[in-house]
Steps between C-alpha positions, in 0.01 A plus 500: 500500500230474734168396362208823552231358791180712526360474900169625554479677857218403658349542848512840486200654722273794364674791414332889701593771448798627674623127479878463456515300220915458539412343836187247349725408221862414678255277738411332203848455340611363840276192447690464222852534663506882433658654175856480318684779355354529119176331582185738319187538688195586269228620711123513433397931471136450657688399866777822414146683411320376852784585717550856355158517576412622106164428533202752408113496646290564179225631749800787550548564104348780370507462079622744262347621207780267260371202763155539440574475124679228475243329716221555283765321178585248756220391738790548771343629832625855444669512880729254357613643182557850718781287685680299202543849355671599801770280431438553065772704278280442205153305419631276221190294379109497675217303372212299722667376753829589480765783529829459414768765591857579542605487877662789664800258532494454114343209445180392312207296669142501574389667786802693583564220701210533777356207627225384683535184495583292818510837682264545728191283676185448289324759459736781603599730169873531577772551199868447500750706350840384396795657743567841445841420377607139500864559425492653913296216599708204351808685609366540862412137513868375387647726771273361741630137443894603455414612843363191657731261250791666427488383103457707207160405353329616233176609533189531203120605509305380298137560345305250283371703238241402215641577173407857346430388170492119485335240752684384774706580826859538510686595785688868536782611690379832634772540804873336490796577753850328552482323157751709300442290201167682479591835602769568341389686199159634648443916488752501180371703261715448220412338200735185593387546866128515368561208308666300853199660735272240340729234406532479899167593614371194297761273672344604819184443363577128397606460858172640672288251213725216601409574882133578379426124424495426870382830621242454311140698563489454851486837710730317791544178441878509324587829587851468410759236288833454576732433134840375608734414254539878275826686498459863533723665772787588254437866298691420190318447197541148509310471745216583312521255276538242775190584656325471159624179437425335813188656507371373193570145621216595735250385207699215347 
């Protein structure tokens, strides 16, 4: 059995918006002799974010009445707490300096996920949003490089996220396509499926914190990783369990 290999994609210039990120990234996996068949790409959100063009002018944001509350609980400029709750389902937790909610995508973080870090020049007060739906964007990116490769490849996003209720980061999976091993059992609403959803969605999650030790912080600099070496193409349940396996070896 092959052995799993993590390659960091580098050289990639500074994603605009409007960029095509397909085209950025096979350039990069060329370098590398271009993908094989079962190969998983996990790619960094903020450069899915900057190409979308997801980003938001606070000097444009007008704040709501629930924005300029929380503002006053947590010292956030109110401009920016009128654009995480754009993207907020609920407002979980809120004390000085932080606000932790559940995403519109279901998951929990700080911020809803808006940045502003390693956005925009100094100076310039310019969030950015996560994609509007990162399932699309991960799914558009793996049909861009079946186009210019001809391989099936599976494609991730990924977020570093600081843990809701403990210190640290971890990395998420918020977008997957072409891994079956991780989509599978997602939208079942079943108790069984229920139980599945989140069995796989923290599979794809220990893939996207395996990738985040050499993404890292930086907005640009490792954009992407390449992890060869996981089965996933086959649907049967085994499958699964294959991917789990080999994926854990990732931290051995």
């Amino acid at each position: 059995m092959e052995p799993i290999t993590l390659f960091p994609l580098e050289g990639i210039p500074l994603v605009r918006p409007g960029d095509d990120l397909a085209a950025l990234l096979a350039e990069a996996l060329a370098r590398w002799g271009g993908p094989r068949s079962g190969d998983v790409l996990v790619v960094a959100q903020k450069i899915v974010s900057k190409a979308e063009g997801r980003f938001v002018r606070l000097s444009e944001v007008t704040p709501s009445p629930r924005a300029l509350e929380l503002a006053q609980i947590t010292g956030k400029d109110p401009r920016l707490i009128e654009v995480i709750l754009w993207d907020t389902a609920e407002v979980l937790r809120v004390r000085p300096g932080l606000i932790i909610v559940e995403h519109r995508l279901g998951f929990v973080c700080a911020n809803a996920g808006v940045d502003r870090s390693n956005v925009a020049p100094e100076g310039e007060e310019i969030v950015l949003r996560l994609p509007e739906d990162p399932d699309r964007s991960a799914r558009q990116i793996r049909e861009g490089l079946a186009r210019r490769f001809g391989v099936e490849v599976g494609v991730v996003i990924a977020d570093s996220h600081g843990r809701a209720h403990r210190k640290g980061v971890i990395g998420v999976a918020i977008g997957v396509s072409g891994v079956p091993a991780l989509e599978d059992w997602r939208g079942r609403r079943d108790l069984f499926g229920y139980v599945l959803q989140h069995t796989e969605v923290a599979l794809g999650d220990l893939l996207a914190s395996a990738a985040t030790l050499l993404l890292g912080q930086a907005a640009e600099g490792i954009p992407a990783v390449l992890i060869r070496g996981l089965s996933f193409l086959p649907r049967e349940s085994t499958a699964r369990e294959l991917v789990r396996a080999r994926a854990y070896d990732l931290f051995r």
